[in-house]
C-alpha positions in Angstrom: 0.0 0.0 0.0 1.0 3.6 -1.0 1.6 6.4 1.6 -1.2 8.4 2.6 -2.0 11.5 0.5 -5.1 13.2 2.8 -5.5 12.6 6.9 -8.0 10.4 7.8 -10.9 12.2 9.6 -12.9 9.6 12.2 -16.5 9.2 11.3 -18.8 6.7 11.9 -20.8 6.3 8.9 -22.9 3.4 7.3 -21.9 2.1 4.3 -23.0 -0.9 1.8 -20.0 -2.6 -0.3 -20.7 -4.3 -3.2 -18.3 -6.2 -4.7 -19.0 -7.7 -8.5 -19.2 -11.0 -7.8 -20.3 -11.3 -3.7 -23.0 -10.6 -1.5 -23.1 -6.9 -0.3 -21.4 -6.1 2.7 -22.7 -3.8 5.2 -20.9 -1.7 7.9 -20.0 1.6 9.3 -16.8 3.7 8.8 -13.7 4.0 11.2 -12.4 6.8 9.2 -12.7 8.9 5.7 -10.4 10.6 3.2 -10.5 12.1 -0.1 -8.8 8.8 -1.0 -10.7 5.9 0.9 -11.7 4.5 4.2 -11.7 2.1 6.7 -14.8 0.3 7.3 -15.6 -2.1 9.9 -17.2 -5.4 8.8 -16.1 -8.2 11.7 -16.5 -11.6 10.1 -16.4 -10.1 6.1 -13.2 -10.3 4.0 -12.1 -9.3 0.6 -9.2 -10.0 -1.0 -6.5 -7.0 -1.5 -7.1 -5.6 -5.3 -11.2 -6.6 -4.9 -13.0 -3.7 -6.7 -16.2 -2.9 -4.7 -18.8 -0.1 -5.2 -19.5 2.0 -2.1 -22.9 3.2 -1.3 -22.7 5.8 1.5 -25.4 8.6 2.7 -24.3 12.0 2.8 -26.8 13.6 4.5 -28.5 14.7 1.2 -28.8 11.6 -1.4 -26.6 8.6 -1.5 -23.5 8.5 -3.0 -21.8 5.7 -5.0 -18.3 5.9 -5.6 -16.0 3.4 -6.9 -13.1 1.3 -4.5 -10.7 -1.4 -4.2 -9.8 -3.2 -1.1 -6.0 -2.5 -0.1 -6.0 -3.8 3.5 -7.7 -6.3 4.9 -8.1 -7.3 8.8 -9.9 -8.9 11.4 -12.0 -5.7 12.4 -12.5 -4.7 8.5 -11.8 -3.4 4.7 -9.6 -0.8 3.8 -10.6 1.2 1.1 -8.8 3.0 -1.5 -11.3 5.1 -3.8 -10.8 4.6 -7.5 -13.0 7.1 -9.4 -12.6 10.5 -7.2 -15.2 12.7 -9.4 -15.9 16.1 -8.7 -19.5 15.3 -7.4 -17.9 12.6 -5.0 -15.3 14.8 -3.7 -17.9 17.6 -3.3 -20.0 14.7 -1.3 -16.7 13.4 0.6 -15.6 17.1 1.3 -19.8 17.4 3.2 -19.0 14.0 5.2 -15.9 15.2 6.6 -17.0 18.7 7.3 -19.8 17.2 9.2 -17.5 14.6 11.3 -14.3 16.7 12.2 -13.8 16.9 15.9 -15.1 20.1 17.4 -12.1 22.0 20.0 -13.5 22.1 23.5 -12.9 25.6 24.5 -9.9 26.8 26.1 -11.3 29.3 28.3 -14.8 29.9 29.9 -17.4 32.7 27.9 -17.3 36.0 29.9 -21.2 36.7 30.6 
């Protein structure tokens, strides 16, 4: 597997993998990028180089994006994405707007 080109923001997102040939696969995000994701799906496994087709809700329609498995574990699939359109990276841009970690503040409000 390649180096990382965007961080990893945690999210926990449901998602539906199909691969061509397999029953779908469904589970929920560890983490998302602009170039893939870790899902977890305990008990599933695809073999490294498996292309799969991601469904995942944004928040305002579903979103299918293309992906091949490049790790897989015990706990789940990593996901490298394979077609990065403009639309998805518009939808993927939403996602992990929506899940970065808000900064507790550093100082009590004045009232």
């Amino acid at each position: 597997m390649t180096g990382r080109w965007n961080v990893r923001i945690p999210a926990r997102i449901s998602v539906d993998l199909q691969p061509a040939d397999s029953d779908c696969i469904c589970g929920e995000t560890r983490n998302i990028s602009f170039d893939g994701m870790f899902v977890q799906a305990p008990g599933w496994s695809l073999q490294q180089g498996t292309p799969v087709q991601v469904g995942i809700d944004t928040g305002l329609g579903r979103l299918h994006i293309q992906a091949v498995a490049v790790r897989c574990v015990a706990e789940g699939i990593g996901l490298m994405f394979t077609d990065p359109s403009e639309e998805a990276a518009v939808a993927l841009a939403l996602i992990m707007e929506q899940n970065l970690p808000r900064r507790e503040q550093s100082h009590p409000i004045n009232a």
